[in-house]
N, C-alpha and C positions, 0 to 999 in steps of 0.2 A: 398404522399407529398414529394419535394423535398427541401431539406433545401441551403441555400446559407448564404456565412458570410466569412468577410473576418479573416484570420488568423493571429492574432500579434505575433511577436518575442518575448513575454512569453506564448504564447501558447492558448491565451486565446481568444472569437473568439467575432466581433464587426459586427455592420451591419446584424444583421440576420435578413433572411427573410425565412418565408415558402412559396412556392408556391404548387399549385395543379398538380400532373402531366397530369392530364386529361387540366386541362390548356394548359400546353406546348403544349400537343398533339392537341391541338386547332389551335395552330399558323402554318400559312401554311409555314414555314420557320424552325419551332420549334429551337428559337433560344433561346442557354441555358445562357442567362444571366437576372436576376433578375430585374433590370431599365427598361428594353422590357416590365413587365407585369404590367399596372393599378392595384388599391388595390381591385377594384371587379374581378380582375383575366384574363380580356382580354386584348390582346396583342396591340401592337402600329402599327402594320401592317400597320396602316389605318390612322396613324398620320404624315403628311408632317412634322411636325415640328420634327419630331424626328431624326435629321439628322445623329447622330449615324449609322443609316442607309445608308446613303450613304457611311461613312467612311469603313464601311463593306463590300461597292461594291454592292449595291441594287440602283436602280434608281425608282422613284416617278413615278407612268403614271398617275395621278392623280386620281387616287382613291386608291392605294396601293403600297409599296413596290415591287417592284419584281426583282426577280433577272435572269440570263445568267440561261438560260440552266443545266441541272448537267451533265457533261462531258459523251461521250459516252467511252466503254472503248480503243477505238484507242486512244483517242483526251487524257484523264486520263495518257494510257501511254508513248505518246509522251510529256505531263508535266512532268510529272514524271522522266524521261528523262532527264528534261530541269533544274529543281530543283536538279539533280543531280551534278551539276557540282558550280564550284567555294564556295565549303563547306568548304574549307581547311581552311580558316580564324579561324573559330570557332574550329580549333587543332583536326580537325577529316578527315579521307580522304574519299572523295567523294565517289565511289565506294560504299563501304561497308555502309555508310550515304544511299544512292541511294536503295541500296539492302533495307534497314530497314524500310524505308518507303514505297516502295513496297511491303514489308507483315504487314503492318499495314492496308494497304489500300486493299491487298487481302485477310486479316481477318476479315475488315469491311465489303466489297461486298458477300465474303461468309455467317456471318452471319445475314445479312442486306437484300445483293441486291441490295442494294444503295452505289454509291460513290459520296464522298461529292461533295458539290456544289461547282463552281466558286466562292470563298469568297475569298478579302482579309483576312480573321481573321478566317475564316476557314482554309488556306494556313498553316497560322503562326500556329496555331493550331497544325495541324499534324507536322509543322519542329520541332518545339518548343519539341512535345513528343521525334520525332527521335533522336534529339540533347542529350534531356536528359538521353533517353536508351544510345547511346552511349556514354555518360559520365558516365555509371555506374549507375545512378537511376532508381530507382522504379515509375513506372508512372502510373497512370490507366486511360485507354481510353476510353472514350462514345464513343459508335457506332453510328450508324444513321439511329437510330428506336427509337429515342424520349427519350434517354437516358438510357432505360430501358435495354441493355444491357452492359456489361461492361468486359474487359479485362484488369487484371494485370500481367504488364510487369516488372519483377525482373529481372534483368540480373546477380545477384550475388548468385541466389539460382545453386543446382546442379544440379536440375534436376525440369524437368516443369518451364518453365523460363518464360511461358506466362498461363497464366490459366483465366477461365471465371465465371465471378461471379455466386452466388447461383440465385440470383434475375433476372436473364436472360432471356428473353423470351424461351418458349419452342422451338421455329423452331432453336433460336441460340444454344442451350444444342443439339439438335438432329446432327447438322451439327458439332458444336463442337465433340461430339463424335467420330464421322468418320475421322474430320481433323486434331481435336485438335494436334497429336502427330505430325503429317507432318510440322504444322506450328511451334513447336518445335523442330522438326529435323533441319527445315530452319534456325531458332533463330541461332542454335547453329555453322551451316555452316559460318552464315557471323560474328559472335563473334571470329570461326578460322583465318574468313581469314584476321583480322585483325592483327593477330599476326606474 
């Protein structure tokens, strides 16, 4: 069961929903937001009216959503690439922004195998986390295996600055093992080279 709810400025939390994860895993999109799923549990996929969908970057062929392709990894790294540049607005420099979303995304292919899709609001998604590790916050990222794995990213702790949840799929704990420190050795290369 995944729970969803928004968080007030006293702490206290509104709008709750549970959903099924076996739900999610349902949607051939597995899109993690709570308005996407009918109260018998299936997804809107298959609802022209729900335009929400398009703003996400999915177009209607008239029986479903669907969306672009999920990037091969040239096409991923040549975005990637392209989102690096003109970061400096948000008082952080490009570069080192560039690096950090580059090991978000070869922490998600490594324990996944999947890179995300062609989404608007998947895009924003991933900058939004990068922005916030480089600002100093604690963040934790769904990967893209139905949410069921998860990495948190501390940049203020001293050691292990990215670690992967208990509730992790077995293939991501197995791979974590062997990488887990290298993607912390990376962590900690572009936190210097900021300085």
């Amino acid at each position: 069961m995944t729970k969803f709810a928004t968080l007030n400025a006293d702490g206290s939390l509104s709008n709750v929903r549970h959903i099924n994860k076996s739900d999610i895993i349902q949607c051939p999109h597995i899109i993690m937001t709570p308005d996407h799923y009918r109260e018998d549990g299936s997804c809107k996929c298959n609802d022209s009216n729900h335009i929400e969908m398009a703003e996400w970057g999915y177009q209607f062929d008239g029986e479903m959503w669907q969306c672009p392709e999920d990037f091969t990894p040239k096409e991923l790294e040549e975005h990637t690439e392209h989102l690096g540049t003109g970061w400096d607005e948000d008082g952080i420099t490009s570069k080192p922004a560039h690096a950090m979303l580059r090991l978000l995304f070869d922490i998600n292919y490594a324990l996944t195998g999947h890179v995300p899709s062609w989404r608007q609001s998947i895009w924003r998604f991933w900058r939004e986390h990068t922005l916030n590790i480089m600002n100093g916050h604690q963040v934790v990222v769904y990967l893209n295996d139905g949410g069921y794995s998860r990495v948190v990213v501390n940049p203020e702790k001293n050691y292990d600055h990215i670690t992967l949840t208990d509730g992790s799929t077995e293939k991501a704990k197995r791979v974590w093992t062997n990488l887990g420190n290298d993607f912390n050795y990376r962590f900690e290369e572009i936190q210097e080279s900021r300085e």
